[in-house]
C-alpha positions in Angstrom: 101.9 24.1 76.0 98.4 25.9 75.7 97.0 26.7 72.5 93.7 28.4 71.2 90.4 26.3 70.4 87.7 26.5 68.2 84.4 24.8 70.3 81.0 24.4 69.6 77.9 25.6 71.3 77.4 22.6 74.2 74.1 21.6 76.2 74.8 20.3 79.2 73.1 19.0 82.2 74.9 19.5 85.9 74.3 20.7 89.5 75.2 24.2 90.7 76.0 25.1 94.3 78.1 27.1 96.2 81.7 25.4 97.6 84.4 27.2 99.5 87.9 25.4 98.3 87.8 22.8 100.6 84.5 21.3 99.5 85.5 20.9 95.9 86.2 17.1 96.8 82.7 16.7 98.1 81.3 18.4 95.5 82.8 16.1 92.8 81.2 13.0 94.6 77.7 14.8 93.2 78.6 13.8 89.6 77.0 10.2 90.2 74.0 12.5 91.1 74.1 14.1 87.2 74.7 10.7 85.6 72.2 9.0 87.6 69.6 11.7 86.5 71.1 11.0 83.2 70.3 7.1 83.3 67.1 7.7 84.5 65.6 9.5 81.5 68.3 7.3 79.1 70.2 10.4 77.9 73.4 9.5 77.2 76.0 11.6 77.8 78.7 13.0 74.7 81.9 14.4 76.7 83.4 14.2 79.6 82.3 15.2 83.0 83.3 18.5 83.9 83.6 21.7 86.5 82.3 24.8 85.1 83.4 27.9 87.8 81.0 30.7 86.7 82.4 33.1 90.4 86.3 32.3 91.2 86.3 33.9 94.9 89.0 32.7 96.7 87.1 34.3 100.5 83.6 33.9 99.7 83.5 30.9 97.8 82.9 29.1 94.1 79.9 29.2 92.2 80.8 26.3 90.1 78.8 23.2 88.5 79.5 19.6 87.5 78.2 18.8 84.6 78.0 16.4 81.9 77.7 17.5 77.9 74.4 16.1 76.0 73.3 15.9 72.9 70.3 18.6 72.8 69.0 21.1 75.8 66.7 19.9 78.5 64.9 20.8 81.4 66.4 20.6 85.0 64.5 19.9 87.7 65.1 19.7 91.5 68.8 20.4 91.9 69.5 19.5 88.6 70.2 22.3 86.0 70.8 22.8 82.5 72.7 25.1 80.3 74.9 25.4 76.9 78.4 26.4 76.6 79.3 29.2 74.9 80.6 28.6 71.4 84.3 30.6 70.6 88.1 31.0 71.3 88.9 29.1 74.1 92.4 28.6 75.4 93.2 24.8 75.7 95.8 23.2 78.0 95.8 19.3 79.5 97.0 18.5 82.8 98.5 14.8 83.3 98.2 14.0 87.1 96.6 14.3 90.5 93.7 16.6 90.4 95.9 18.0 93.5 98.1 20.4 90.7 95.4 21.5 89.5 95.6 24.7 91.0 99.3 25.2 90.4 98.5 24.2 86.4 95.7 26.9 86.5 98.1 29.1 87.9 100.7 28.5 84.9 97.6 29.2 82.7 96.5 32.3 83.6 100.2 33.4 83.5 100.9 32.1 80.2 97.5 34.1 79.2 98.8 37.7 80.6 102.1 36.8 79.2 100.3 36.3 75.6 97.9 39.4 76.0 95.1 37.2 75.8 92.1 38.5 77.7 89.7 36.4 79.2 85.3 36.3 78.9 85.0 37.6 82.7 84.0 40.4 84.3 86.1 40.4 87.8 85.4 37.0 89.5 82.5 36.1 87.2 83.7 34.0 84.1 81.2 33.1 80.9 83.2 29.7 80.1 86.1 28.9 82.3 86.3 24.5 82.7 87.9 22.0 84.0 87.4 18.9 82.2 88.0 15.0 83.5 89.2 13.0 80.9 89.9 9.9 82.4 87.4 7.1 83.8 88.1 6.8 87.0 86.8 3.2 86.6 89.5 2.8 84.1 91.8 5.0 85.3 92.3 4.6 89.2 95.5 5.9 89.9 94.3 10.0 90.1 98.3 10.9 89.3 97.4 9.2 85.9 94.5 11.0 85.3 93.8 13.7 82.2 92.3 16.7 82.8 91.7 19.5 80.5 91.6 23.5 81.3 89.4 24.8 79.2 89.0 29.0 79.7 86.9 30.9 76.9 88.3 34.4 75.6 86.6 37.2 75.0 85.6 38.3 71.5 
């Protein structure tokens, strides 16, 4: 069942591009590229990786990001960008299994929402905090219908 979360203000440091649904596999492969950045400069990371979708357009495409959460803000460079997450009301709701009902569990979320009159921080397609989370390690975790993954979605106000 959903519920409504309190969250911080996070840094984070990820990789923005462009994906049409059928590239979100690919893109996912580019997290090694974020921790490896990460590694490099021996920031260590203090969450999970994540997806943030800032455009949901089901014909022209996602503007989305992979990201990991830091401690403090830094400087991207090259394809590698920075940012914070917005601090507020998020709605909170974990999905156990394949990252394949993913979009069937965002589905039941954004229902649940409009049932509850909850309104979300987005203007059309563009959202200020909308995330999917990846709890589990996939090192430690390699069966994916085993895996954790939370939906994270900011409200407005």
């Amino acid at each position: 069942m959903p519920e409504i979360v309190e969250r911080d203000e996070q840094p984070y440091v990820a990789i923005r591009a462009k994906v049409q649904m059928n590239e979100i596999g690919t893109f996912a492969r580019r997290g090694g590229e974020v921790f490896g950045w990460l590694a490099a400069r021996g920031i260590t990371p203090v969450d999970a990786l994540f997806f943030k979708y800032d455009v949901v357009d089901m014909e022209n495409g996602l503007v989305m990001e992979i990201g990991i959460p830091v401690e403090e803000r830094h400087t991207g460079e090259g394809e590698i960008v920075t940012g914070v997450l917005p601090g507020g009301r998020y709605v909170s709701h974990t999905h156990h299994g394949h990252p394949d009902g993913l979009y069937q569990a965002t589905g039941d979320l954004l229902a649940w929402a409009e049932k509850e009159g909850l309104e979300w921080d987005a203007d059309g397609d563009h959202w200020g905090a909308r995330l999917e989370v990846y709890k589990s390690d996939p090192v430690e975790v390699p069966d994916m219908d085993q895996w954790e993954t939370e939906l994270l979605f900011r409200l407005r106000g």
